[in-house]
N, C-alpha and C positions, 0 to 999 in steps of 0.2 A: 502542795497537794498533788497527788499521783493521779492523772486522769486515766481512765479506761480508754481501750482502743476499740473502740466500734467496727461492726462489721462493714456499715455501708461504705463504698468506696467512691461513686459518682453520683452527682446530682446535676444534669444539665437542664438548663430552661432557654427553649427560644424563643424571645417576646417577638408577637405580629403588633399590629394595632387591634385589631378584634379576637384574638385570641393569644395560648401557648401553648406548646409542648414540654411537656417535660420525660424526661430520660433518666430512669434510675437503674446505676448496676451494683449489684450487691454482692459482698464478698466473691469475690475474685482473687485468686493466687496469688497472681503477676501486679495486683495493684491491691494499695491497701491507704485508706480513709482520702481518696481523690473526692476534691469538689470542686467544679467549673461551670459556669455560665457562658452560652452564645447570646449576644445581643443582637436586635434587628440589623438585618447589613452588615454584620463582623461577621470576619476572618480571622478562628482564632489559631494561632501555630503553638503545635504540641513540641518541644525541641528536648534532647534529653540523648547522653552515650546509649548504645546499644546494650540492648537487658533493660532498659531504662523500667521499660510496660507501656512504652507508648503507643507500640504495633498492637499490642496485646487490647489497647484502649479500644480503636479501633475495630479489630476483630469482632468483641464482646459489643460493638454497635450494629454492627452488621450480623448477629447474629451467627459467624460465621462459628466460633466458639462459643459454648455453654459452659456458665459457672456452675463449678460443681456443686455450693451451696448459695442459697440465697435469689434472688431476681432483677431483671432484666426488664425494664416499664417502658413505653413508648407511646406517649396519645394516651396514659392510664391506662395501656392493657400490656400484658405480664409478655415479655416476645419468650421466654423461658419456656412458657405453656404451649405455645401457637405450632400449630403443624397447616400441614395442608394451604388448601385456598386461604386460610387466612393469614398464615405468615409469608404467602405471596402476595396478601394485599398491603402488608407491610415493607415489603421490601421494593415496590416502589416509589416510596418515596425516601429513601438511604440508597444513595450509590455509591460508589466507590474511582477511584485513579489507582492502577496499583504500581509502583515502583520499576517492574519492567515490562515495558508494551509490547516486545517481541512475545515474552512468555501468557500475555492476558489476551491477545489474538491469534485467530485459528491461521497456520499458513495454509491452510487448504483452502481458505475460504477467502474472496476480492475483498475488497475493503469495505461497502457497502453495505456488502452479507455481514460482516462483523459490528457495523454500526448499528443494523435493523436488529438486530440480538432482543435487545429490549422492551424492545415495541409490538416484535413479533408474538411474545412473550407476554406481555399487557397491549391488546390488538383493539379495549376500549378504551385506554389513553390516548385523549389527542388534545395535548399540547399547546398553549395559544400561538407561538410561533410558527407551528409546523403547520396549522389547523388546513393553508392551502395548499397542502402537498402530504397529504396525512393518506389518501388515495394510491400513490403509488410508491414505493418501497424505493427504485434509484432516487424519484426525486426528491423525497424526504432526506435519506443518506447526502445528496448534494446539496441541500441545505444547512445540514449538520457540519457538514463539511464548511460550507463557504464560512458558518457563525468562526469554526476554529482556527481560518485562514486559509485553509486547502482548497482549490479548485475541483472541476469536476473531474476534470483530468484524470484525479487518483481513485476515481471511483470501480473501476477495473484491475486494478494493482493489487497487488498480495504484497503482502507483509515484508519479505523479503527482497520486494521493488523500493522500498523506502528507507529513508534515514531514522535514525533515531527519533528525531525531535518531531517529525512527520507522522511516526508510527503512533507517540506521546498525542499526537492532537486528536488525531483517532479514536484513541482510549477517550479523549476528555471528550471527544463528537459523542461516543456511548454512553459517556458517562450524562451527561444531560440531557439525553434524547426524551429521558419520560419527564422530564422536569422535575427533579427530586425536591425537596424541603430541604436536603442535607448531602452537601457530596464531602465524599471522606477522601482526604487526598495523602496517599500512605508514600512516604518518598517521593514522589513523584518527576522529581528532577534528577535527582541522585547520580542515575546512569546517563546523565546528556553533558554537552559540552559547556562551558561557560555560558556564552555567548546565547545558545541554544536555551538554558536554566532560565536567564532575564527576561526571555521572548514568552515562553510558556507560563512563567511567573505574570507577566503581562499581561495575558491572554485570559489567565483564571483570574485576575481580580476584572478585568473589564467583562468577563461574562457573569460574574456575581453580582457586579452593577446593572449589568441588563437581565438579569432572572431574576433577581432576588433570593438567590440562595444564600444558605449558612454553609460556610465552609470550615471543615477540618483538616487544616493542614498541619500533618508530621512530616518529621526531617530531624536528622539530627545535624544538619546544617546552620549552623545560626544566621547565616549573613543571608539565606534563601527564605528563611521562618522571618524574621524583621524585616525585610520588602516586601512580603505580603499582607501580613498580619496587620489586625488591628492592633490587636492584645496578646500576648503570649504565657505560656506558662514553659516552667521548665521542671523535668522530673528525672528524679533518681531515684533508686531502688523499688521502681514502684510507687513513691509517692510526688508528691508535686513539692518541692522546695520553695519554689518563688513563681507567681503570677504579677503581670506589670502591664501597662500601656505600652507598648511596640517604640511609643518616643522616650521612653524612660528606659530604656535599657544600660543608660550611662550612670544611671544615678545613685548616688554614695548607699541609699539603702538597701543596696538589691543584695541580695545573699551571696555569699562567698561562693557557693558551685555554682551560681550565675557567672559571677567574677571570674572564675577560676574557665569556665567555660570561652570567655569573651577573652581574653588573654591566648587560650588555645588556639581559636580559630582567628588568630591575629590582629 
């Protein structure tokens, strides 16, 4: 029997204990009939070659792209629709890591100035963690800081006083400053050293255990997507091939572009 190819292409749900969210994108170009679920406290890793649509996944959650036809659902209201104040009150809780932190920070601006970005921006978010430093903008920034491993030290430093992997913590101080529901982590080791990758890999899962974030991590890295992940999917052409547990990725059923993947990256 010839089944039909539907337009919708995601369904994401992320279970609380008193509630969920769910996430619908609807025909989309770059993806076509994806469906994934985040569970409470998963880390799901999005892994796939380049063109895959995993970037493209991303984007379309963020709003950053609009499908040309179809929609876009978040908390059951349409982000497609949303202008104005109220797809700013959406987009604090979806942030984002993007792949290189030299190009996502201002060099004109210390490093503090770059972490208050968000806050400055939602100025009646305040945060449980920050709640006793929500008052003044360095000390907040040096809080952010200490959560990522940085001292205060670099709170005066420009972008181009820093290392890669420093610059990276930075981005992820910004990136949880408002306490999102969901940080989308687009590459985000990609451009670091080995050594540097395992530390910030580190770093995002031990800060998801202390927020309680859902995290979206893409790579098209496999050995960086399986140290983080709970659960992983993998996609090509646009669609998702094979979803699995993070500890099954050896196992005889997994699909042949998984195989053929895991063999790649050695």
């Amino acid at each position: 029997m010839k089944h039909r190819r539907y337009p919708i292409c995601i369904i994401i749900t992320f279970y609380n204990r008193n509630n969920y969210i769910n996430i619908f994108v609807l025909k989309v170009a770059a993806l076509h009939q994806v469906s994934l679920q985040i569970g409470e406290g998963e880390c799901l890793g999005v892994v796939g070659e380049s063109g895959s649509g995993k970037s493209t996944l991303g984007r379309q959650l963020l709003a950053l792209d609009k499908p040309d036809r179809g929609d876009i659902r978040f908390q059951g209201v349409s982000l497609a629709g949303l202008q104005g104040k109220a797809m700013r009150r959406m987009r604090k809780h979806i942030q984002v890591v993007f792949q290189n932190p030299t190009a996502s920070l201002n060099p004109r601006l210390p490093v503090w100035r770059s972490i208050m970005e968000p806050l400055d921006n939602f100025s009646e978010v305040i945060p449980p963690f920050l709640a006793d430093v929500r008052h003044s903008g360095p000390e907040t920034a040096a809080k952010l800081l200490e959560m990522v491993g940085l001292s205060g030290n670099y709170l005066e430093r420009y972008p181009h006083e820093m290392s890669g992997g420093q610059k990276q913590r930075v981005a992820i101080a910004r990136g949880i400053s408002l306490n999102p529901k969901l940080l989308i982590c687009d590459e985000p080791t990609s451009s670091l050293d080995v050594s540097v990758q395992a530390q910030i890999l580190k770093l995002l899962k031990s800060l998801q255990t202390r927020l309680g974030m859902y995290i979206l991590f893409i790579s098209h890295d496999l050995t960086a997507v399986r140290m983080i992940s709970n659960r992983m999917i993998v996609m090509k052409a646009g669609q998702i091939v094979d979803q699995f547990q993070a500890d099954q990725i050896l196992h005889e059923e997994r699909h042949e572009y998984t195989k053929l993947f895991i063999r790649a990256a050695g």
